[in-house]
N, C-alpha and C positions, 0 to 999 in steps of 0.2 A: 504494500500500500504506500502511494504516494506523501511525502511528506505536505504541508501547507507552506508554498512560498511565502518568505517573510515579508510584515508589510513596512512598504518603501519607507525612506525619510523625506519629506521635503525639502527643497534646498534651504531655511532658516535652522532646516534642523541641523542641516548637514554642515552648515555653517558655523551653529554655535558647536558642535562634536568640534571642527577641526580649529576652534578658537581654544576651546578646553586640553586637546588634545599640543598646543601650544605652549598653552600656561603649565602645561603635565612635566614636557619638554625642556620649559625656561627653569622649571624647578627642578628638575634632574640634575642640570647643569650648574646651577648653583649648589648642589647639596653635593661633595667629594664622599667616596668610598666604594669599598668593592660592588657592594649589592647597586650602585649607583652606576657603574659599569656594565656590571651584568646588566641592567634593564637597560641601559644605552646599547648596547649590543645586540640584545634580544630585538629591540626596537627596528634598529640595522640592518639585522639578517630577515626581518619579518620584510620590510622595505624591498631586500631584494629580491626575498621569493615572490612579491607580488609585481615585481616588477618583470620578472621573468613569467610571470602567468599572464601579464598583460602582454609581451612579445606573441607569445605565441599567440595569443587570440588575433594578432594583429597578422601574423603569420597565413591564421588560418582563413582571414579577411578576404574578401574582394575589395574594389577599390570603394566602391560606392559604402560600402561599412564600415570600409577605414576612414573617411570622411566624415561618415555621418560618428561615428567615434568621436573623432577629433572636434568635431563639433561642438558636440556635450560640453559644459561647462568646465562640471567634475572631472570627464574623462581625458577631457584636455589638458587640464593642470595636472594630471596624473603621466599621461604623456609626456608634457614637457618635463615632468619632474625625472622620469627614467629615459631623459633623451630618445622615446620614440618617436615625437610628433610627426608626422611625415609631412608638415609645411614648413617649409622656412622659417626663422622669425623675423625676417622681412615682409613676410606677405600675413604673418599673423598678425603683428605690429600694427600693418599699412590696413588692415580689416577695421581694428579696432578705432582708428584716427578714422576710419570712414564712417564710422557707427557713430560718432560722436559730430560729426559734421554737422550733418541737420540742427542739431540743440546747440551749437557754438554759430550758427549761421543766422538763425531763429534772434541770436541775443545784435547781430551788428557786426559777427565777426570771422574766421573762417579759420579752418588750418588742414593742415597739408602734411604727408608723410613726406620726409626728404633723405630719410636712406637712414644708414649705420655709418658708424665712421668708430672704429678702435671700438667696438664694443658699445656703442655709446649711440641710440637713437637718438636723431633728429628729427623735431616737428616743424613746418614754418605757421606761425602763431600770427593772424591780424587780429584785431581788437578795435573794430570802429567805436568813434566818439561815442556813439547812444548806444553801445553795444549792453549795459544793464547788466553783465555778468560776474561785477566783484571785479572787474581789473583783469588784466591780461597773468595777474602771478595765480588770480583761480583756477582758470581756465587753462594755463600750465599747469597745474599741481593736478588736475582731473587729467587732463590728458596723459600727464607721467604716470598716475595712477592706470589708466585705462590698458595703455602699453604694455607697461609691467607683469602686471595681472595676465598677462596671454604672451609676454616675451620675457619670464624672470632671466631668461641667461643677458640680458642684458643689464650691462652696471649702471647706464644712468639713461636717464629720458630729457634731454633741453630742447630749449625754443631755441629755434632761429628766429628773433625778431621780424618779420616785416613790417613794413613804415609806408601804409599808400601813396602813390607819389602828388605832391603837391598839388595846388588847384592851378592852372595857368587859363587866364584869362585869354577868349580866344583872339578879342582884338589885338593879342602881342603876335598871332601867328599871322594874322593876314596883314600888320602895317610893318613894312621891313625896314623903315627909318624914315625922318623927316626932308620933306627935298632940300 
C-alpha cells in the first residue's frame, strides 16, 4: 500500500524553514567544539548527497524539464547552489533586470543589464526627475538584491550611472550663427 505524499510547504513556509535553518547555521559557527563539527559536517555531506540526487535528476531530464526546473524559485537556488544551473548567470542576471523593468519604468526611470566584468555585475540605472522611487540608491539596492538572489556567484551588483543627455533647445540646431 501506497504511502500518502506529504503535504507541500508554501513558499512563506519555505522561506521562514530556510531563515531558521540560517540562524541554526550562524549559531553552529559561533559555538567551537567537536559535537559543533560533527553537525557542520553532517550538514556538509547531507549538502552533497543532495546535490548529487539533484544531478542526476537533471541527468535524467529532457531539456524542456530542465528548464522548467530551473525555473522554480527553490529549484533554482538549489541549482545554482551545487553549480548545476544550466543558464549562465548572465542570462539569469539579465532575466531578472528585465523583470524588474516595468516597476523601475512605471516610477520615471529605467535600467538595463550591461554584462559582468571581474565577477562583478553591471546595471545601467536612469532615474528620471519625477521618477517617485526613493532615489536612484533604492532602486540600486533592489536591483542588486534582484541579481543576487538568481546570480549568488557573483560578488557585487553596481550601477552604471546614466545621466539623460541634456535638453538643447532646437533653435541652437537650425540658427548656425549670426550674419
Amino acid at each position: 500500500m501506497a504511502e500518502a505524499i506529504a503535504e507541500r510547504l508554501p513558499d512563506p513556509d519555505v522561506e521562514a524553514r530556510l531563515a531558521r535553518l540560517d540562524a541554526l547555521l550562524d549559531g553552529l559557527d559561533a559555538t567551537p567544539g567537536p559535537a559543533t563539527r560533527s553537525a557542520v559536517e553532517a550538514v556538509a555531506l547531507l549538502t552533497e548527497v543532495y546535490g548529487e540526487a539533484l544531478a542526476r535528476v537533471l541527468d535524467l531530464a529532457d531539456g524542456t524539464l530542465t528548464a522548467r526546473l530551473a525555473d522554480d524559485e527553490l529549484l533554482g537556488h538549489l541549482l545554482v547552489l551545487h553549480s548545476l544551473h544550466p543558464e549562465p548567470v548572465e542570462v539569469r542576471a539579465a532575466r531578472a533586470v528585465d523583470r524588474l523593468r516595468p516597476a523601475v519604468r512605471e516610477r520615471g526611470g529605467d535600467v538595463e543589464w550591461a554584462g559582468v566584468r571581474d565577477g562583478v555585475g553591471r546595471v545601467r540605472l536612469t532615474t528620471g526627475g519625477g521618477c517617485g522611487c526613493g532615489g536612484s540608491g533604492d532602486v540600486a539596492a533592489a536591483v542588486r538584491e534582484a541579481v543576487l538572489a538568481v546570480a549568488p556567484e557573483l560578488t557585487a551588483v553596481e550601477p552604471v550611472e546614466v545621466t539623460p543627455p541634456a535638453f538643447v533647445p532646437l533653435t541652437t540646431l537650425t540658427h548656425r550663427g549670426a550674419p
